[in-house]
N, C-alpha and C positions, 0 to 999 in steps of 0.2 A: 628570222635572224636579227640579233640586234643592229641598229643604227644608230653612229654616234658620227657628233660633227667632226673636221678636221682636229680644231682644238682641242676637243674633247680626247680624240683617239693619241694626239700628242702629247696630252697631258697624262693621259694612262699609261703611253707606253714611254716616257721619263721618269715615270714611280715605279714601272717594273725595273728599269735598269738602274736606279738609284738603291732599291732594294735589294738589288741583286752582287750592292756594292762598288756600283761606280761612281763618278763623281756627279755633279748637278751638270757642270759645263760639258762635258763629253756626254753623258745622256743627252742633254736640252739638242746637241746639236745631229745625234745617231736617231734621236726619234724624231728628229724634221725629215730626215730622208728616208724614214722607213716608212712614214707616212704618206710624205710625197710619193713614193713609189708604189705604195696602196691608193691611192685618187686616182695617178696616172692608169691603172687597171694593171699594174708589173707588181701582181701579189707574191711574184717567185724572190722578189728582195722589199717583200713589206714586212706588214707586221707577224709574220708566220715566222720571219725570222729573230723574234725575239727570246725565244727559247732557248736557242743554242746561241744566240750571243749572252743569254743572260749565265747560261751553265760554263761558258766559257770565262767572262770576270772570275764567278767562285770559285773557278778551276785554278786563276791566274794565267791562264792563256791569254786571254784580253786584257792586260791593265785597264782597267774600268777609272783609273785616276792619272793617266798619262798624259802630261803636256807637252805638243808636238813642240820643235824649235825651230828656225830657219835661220839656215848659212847664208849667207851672199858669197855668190861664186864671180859674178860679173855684171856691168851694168844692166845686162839683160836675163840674167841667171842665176836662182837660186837650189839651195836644194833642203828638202825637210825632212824631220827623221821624226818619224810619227809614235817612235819610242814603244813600241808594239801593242799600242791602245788603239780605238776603233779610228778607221781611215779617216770617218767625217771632218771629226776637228784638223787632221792635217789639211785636208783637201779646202775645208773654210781659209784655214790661214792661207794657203795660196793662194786663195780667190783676195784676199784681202793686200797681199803682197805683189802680185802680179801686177794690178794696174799702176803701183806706183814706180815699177819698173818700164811701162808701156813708155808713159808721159816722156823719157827721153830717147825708148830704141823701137818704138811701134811694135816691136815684136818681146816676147817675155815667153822663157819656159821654167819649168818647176821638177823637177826630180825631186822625188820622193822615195824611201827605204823604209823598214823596218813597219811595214802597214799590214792595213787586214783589206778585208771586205770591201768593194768600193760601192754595189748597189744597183741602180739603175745609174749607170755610167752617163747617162744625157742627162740630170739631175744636174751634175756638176756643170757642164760644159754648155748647156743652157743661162744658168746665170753669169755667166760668162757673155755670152750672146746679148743677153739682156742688158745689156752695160756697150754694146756696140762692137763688140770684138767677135770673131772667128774663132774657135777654138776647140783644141783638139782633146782626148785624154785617153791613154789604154792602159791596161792593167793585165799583170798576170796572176794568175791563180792556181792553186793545186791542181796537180797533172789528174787527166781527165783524157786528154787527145793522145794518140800515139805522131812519132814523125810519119814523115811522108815515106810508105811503104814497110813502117815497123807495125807492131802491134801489142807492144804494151805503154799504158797509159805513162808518159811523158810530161808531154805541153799539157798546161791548160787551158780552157776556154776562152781565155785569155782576151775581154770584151774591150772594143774600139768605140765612141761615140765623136759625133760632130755635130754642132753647130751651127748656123750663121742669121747675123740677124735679118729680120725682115720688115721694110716700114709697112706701121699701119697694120702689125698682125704679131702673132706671136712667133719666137725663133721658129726657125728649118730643124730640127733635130735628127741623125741619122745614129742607131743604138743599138749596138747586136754585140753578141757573142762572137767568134769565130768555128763555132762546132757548129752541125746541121742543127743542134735546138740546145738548149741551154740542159745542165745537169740536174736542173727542179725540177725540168718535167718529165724526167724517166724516176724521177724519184717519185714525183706525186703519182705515178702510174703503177707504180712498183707497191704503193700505201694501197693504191683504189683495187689491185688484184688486175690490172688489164694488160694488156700486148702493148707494143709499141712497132711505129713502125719498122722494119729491118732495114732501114736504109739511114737511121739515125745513132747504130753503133755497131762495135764489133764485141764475138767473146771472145775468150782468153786466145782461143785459137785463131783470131782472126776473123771469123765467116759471120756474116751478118745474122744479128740474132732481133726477132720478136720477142722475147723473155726482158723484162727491165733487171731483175736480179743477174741474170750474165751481163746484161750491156753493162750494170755497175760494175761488176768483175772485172771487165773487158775495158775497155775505149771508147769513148765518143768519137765519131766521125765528122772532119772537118767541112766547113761550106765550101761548096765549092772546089771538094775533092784534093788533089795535091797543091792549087791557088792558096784555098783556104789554109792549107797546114804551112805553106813559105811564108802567111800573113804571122799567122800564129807564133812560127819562130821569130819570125823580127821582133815582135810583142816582148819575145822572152830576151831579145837583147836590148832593146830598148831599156828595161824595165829591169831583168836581172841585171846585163852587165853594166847600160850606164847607169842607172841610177839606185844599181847596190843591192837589190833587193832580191831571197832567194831567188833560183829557178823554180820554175811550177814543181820538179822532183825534187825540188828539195826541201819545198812548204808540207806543213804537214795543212789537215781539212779545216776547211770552215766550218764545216757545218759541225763538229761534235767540241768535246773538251777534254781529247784525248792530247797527248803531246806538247811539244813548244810551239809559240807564237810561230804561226805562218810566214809574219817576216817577210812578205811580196814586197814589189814598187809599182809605182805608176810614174806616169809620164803626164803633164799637161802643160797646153802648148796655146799661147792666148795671139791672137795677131789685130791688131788694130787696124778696122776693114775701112774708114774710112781715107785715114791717112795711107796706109799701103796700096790703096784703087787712083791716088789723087783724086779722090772725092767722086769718083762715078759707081762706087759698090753697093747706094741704094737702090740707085736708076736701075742698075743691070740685075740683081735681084728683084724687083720690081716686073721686071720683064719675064725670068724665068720662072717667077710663080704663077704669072699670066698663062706663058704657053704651059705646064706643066697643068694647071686648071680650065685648057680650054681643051684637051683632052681627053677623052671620052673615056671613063675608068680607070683611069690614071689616079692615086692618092698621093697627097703630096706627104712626104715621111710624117710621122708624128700628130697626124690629123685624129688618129682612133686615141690615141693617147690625151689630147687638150679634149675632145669630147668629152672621158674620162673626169675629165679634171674637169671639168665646168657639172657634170652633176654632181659629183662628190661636195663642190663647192655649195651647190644648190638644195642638195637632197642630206648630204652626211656620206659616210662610207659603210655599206652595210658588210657584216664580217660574221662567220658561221657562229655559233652557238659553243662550240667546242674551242674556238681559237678564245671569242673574247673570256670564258672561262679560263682558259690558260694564262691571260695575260694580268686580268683580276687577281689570280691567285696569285702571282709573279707579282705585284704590285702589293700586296700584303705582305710580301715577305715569305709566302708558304713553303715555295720553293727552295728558300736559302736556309729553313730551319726558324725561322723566328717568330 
């Protein structure tokens, strides 16, 4: 299988989305997190997704040329309308707007409308940490989950990530979906010809199904059972009603370039950990990565992930034979006709 470096696979896959018709700035900043999320070992929002984001620009599903903007809502509050081009550039510009909101209220949040895709959700909310802040971000997405005790697909997966920094190491990341597994992987199951487990969705009828083609029919099922799906709704008021952005029923999919922009929100939420501790939020981190690492089998979140990423950094990212031919040609332009 080929192996190519970080920058290499960055640089390839901003030629595919540039050829695909978006601009240099929103590629330069969609293929930093597709790649990032390939290094991390989260291939279900790497480079495998550059197909269907590339067929959705041609589409005009994705404005591939959209410049996010930011309101000021309040000394502590903004909000961004990502103008229905890809999340990344919004989610940059709040990372760029946020701390100069911090500097007088310690705490800063960011609403966001009009978005797509957000990716590996601790992407974002990691650099965030890295900068000394606590921070939060969820997102909702095309319905996938039913409510608590329905069974047609509704909510969506609707992913939560969290941060916090840690001296002397890399941030704490905490990064999941809200369904028992993410919607890639009954897809990638469904490509391979295999079963899944039945306790990661429903079909149309309800009843828990091994078949990936019913689970997509059907519903994914929430973590953590009716918990998981009261998370899931908050997600979608968070996200739909404060800050504007379809309900998951009411986005149309990611994954193809069928329809109009998805049109989601997210939510991200920065707190500035040393000032709101009065300065004891290294010490006490400090301590709970101690106990958390003196117990036996215990992994501290995010640890298989920075492994990830220290080979990639080391070795390159090796990527199937079939993917990097897709993105090759997607980079020439083949794809788009040219």
């Amino acid at each position: 299988m080929p192996t190519l470096s970080i920058a290499a696979c960055t640089q390839l896959a901003e030629q595919a989305l540039i050829a695909s018709g978006a601009a240099p700035g929103p590629s330069a900043s969609t293929a930093r997190a597709l790649v990032a999320a390939e290094a991390d070992g989260q291939s279900g929002h790497g480079l495998g997704r550059l197909e269907s984001y590339s067929a959705q620009v041609r589409a005009g599903k994705i404005d591939g040329r959209a410049v996010p903007s930011v309101q000021p809502l309040s000394a502590a509050a903004v909000h961004i309308d990502a103008a229905n081009g890809f999340a990344y550039p919004a989610l940059d510009l709040a990372l760029e707007v946020l701390p100069q909101r911090l500097a007088d209220c310690a705490l800063a949040i960011a609403t966001i409308s009009r978005s797509h895709h957000i990716g590996a959700a601790g992407y974002t909310v990691e650099r965030l940490a890295q900068r000394g802040c606590i921070a939060f971000i969820c997102s909702n997405t095309p319905s996938a989950m039913a409510f608590a005790g329905g069974v047609r697909p509704m909510m969506g997966t609707n992913p939560i990530a969290f941060a916090a920094p840690v001296p002397g190491r890399a941030p704490l990341v905490i990064d999941m979906a809200l369904s028992q597994v993410a919607r890639s992987r009954i897809v990638a199951a469904q490509k391979a010809g295999q079963p899944i487990p039945p306790q990661w969705a429903i079909d149309r009828a309800g009843q828990p199904t091994s078949d990936p083609t019913a689970a997509l029919a059907g519903a994914l099922t929430p973590a953590g059972g009716v918990k998981g799906a009261a998370l899931a709704l908050m997600v979608e008021i968070l996200c739909g009603a404060l800050a504007g952005g379809h309900y998951s029923w009411e986005a149309s999919s990611f994954l193809d370039a069928h329809g109009p922009a998805p049109a989601v929100g997210q939510v991200l939420l920065a707190l500035e950990a040393a000032r709101l501790s009065g300065g004891g939020f290294a010490g006490r981190m400090r301590e709970l990565c101690a106990v958390l690492g003196a117990e036996s089998g215990v992994r501290t979140p995010g640890d298989r992930r920075l492994a990830s990423r220290a080979r990639a950094e080391s070795r390159g990212i090796e990527i199937s034979a079939e993917l990097h031919a897709t993105i090759v040609a997607l980079a020439a332009g083949a794809e788009a006709g040219k």
